[in-house]
C-alpha positions in Angstrom: 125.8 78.1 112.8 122.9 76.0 111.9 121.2 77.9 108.8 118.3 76.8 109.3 117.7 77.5 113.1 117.0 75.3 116.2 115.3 72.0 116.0 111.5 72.4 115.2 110.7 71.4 119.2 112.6 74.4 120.4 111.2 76.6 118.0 108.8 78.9 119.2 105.4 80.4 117.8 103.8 83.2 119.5 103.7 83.7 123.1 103.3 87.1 125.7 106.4 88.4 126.6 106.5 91.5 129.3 110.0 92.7 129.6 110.9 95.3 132.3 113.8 96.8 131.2 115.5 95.3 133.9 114.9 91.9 131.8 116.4 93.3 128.5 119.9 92.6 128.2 121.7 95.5 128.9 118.3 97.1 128.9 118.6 98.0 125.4 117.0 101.2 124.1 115.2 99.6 121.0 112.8 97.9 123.5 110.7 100.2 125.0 109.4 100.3 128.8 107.0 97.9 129.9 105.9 97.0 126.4 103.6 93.7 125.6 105.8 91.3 123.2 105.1 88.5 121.1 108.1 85.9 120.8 108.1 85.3 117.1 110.0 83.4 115.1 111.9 85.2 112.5 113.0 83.6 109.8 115.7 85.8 107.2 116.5 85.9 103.8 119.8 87.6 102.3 120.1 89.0 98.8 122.1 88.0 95.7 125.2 86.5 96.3 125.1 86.7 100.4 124.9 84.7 102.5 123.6 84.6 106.5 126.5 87.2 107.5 124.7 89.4 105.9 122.7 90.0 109.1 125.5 89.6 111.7 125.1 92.9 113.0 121.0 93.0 112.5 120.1 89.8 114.0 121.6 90.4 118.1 118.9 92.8 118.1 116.0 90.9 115.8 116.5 87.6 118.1 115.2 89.1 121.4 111.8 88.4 119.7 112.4 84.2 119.4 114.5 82.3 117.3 116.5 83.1 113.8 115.6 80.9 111.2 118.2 81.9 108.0 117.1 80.6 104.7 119.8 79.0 101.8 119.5 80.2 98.2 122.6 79.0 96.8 121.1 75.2 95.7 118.0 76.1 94.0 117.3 77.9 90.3 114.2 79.3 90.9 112.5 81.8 93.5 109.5 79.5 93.6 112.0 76.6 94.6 114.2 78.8 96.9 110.7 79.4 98.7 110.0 75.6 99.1 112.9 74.6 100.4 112.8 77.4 102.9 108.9 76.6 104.2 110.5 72.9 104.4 112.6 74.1 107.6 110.7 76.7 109.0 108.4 76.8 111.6 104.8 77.1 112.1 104.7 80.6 112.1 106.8 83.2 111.4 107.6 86.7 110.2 110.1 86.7 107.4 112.1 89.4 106.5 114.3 89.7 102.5 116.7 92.0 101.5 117.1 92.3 97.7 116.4 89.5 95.7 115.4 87.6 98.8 112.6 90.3 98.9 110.7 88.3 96.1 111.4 84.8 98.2 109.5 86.5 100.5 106.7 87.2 99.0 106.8 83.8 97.6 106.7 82.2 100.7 103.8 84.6 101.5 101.8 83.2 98.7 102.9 79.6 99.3 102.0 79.6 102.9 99.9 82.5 104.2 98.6 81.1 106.7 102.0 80.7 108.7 103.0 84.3 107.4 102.6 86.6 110.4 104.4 89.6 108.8 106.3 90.3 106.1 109.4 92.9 105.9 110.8 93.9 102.1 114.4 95.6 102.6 115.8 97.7 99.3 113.9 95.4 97.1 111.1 95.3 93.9 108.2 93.9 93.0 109.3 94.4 88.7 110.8 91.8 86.6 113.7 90.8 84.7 113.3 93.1 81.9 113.1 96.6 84.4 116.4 95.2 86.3 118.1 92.5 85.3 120.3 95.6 82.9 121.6 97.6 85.7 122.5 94.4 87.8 123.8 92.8 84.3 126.2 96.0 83.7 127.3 96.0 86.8 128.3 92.2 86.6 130.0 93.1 83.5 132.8 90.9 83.0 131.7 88.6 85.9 131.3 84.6 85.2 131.3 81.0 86.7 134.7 80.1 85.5 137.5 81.2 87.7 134.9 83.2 90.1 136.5 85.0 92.2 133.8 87.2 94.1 132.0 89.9 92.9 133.8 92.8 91.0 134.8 96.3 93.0 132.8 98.3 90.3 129.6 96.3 91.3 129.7 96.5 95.4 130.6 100.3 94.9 127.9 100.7 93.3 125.6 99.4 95.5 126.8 101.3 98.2 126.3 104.9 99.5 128.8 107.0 98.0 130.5 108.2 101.5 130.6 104.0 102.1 132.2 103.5 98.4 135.8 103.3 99.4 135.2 101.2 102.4 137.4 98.4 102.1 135.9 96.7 104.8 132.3 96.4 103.5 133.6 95.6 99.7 136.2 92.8 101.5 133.0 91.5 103.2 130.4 91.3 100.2 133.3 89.7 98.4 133.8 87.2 100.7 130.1 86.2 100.7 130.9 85.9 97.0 133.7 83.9 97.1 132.1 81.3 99.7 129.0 80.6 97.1 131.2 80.3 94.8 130.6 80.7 90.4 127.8 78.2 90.4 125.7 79.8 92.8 126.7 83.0 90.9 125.5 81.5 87.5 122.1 80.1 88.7 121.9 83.8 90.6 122.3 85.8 87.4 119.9 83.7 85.4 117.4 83.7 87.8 113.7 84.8 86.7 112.0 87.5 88.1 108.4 88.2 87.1 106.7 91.1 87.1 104.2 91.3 90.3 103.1 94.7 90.4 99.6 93.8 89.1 99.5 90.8 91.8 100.5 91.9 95.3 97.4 92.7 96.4 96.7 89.3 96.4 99.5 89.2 99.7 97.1 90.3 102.8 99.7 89.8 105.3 101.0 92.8 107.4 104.2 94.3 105.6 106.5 96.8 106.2 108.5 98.0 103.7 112.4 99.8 103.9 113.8 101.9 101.5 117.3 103.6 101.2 117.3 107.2 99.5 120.6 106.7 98.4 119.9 103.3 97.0 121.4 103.5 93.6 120.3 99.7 92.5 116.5 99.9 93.5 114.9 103.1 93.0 112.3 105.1 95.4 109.7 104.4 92.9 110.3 100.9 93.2 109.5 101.5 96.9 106.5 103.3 96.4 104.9 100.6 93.7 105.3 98.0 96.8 104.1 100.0 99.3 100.6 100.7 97.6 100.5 97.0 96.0 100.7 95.5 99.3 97.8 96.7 101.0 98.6 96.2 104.3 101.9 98.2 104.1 103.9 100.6 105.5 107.0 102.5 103.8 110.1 103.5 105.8 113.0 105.5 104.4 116.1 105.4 105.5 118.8 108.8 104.6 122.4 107.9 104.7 122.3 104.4 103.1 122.7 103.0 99.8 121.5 99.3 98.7 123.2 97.6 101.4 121.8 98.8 104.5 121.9 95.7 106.7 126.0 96.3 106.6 125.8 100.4 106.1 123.0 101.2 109.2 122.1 97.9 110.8 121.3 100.1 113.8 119.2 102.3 111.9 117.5 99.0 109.7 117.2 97.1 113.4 115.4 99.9 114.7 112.6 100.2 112.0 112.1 96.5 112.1 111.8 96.1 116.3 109.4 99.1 116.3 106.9 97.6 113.8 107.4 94.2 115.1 106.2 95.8 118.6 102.9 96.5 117.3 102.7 93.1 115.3 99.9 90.9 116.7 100.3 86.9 116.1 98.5 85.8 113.6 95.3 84.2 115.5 94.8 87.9 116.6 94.6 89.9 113.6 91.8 90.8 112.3 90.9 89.7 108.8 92.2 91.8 105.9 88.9 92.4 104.7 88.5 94.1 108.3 91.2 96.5 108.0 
């Protein structure tokens, strides 16, 4: 799979779309009857340590709306960096969508480039900084390091799960293997990485958001939620019962859902009206 989607000619920007349900594959219930779409290119941005599996189960049901682009942050050491190199490959305009610590390369590339920045989606992330997070990931990580990595612990994925999902060898096998394919580097830059505070700054993002939040969550609390949800102005808050931290493998369905229903009502971005307007 190319990480970085199709080649920029193929890529689309915003165009009507009119899908009977006869023209939906398998006339899929997230798309409802006779509904105006915009085909949008989505570009998506995994957490810490993941990679673009992360989204296998998400993105059959995201790419109806145009092409995937998925962003890389295992080569750079920096969020503003990591947001660089992903405007470098993506297309003219977009909605981007982070989970975790991709939800502040989000933002980032909101602020870099705003004007290709249709909408904006923040899965289980935060808008604090190193000091308010960095000591529950850091205990988690206990014992972790670059030399002889070997993927993240079984302490730290359980803990980021819901507790029914904390025995579920098949989710910690696959957050593992994500792991392991980064490899310790990536881990070392990862755990370093700086994380500013930004709760005094978001308003500064006028972009349509949405904003998803896992009740369950035991990394990123519902606070954490709420202080994104009335920085970013032009937000709205989902929460989802049932999940813990990593809800694009614990309720993709659920997480799919949310996203396809706001995206429905998502106008390109030559048809919004200014934030001041709103």
């Amino acid at each position: 799979m190319n990480s970085f989607g199709p080649p920029r000619a193929l890529q689309m920007r915003f165009l009507p779309l009119i899908l009977s349900n006869s023209a939906r594959p398998s006339a899929h219930p997230l798309y409802p009857r006779h509904r105006t779409f915009w085909a949008m290119a989505i570009l998506l941005v995994p957490g810490f340590m993941l990679d673009d599996q992360l989204w296998h189960d998400v993105e059959p049901l995201l790419a109806h709306y145009g092409p995937i682009t998925h962003v890389d942050l295992s080569r750079d050491s920096s969020i503003f960096e990591m947001a660089k190199r992903a405007l470098r490959h993506a297309p003219s305009e977009f909605v981007v969508i982070g989970f975790s610590m991709g939800g502040y390369v989000a933002r980032e590339i909101a602020r870099q480039a705003p004007e290709r920045v249709a909408g904006l989606v923040q899965i289980a992330t935060s808008a604090r900084g190193n000091n308010d997070i960095q000591e529950r990931r850091s205990a988690a990580e206990a014992g972790q390091g670059a030399v002889a990595f070997k993927g993240l612990s079984s302490a730290a994925i359980k803990s980021s799960l819901h507790p029914r999902n904390a025995d579920r060898l098949d989710l910690i096998s696959f957050i593992q293997a994500a792991g392991r394919r980064l490899g310790g580097e990536v881990f070392g830059r990862q755990m370093s990485l700086a994380r500013r505070d930004e709760r005094a700054d978001l308003d500064a993002i006028r972009c349509r958001a949405l904003i998803i939040a896992a009740e369950q969550d035991r990394l990123r609390s519902n606070e954490e939620a709420f202080e994104l949800h009335r920085g970013l102005r032009h937000s709205t808050l989902k929460m989802i019962d049932g999940s813990g931290h990593m809800m694009p493998l614990e309720v993709p369905q659920r997480l799919a859902e949310i996203i396809v229903e706001w995206l429905s009502h998502l106008e390109p971005i030559h048809q919004q009206k200014p934030a001041s307007d709103i």
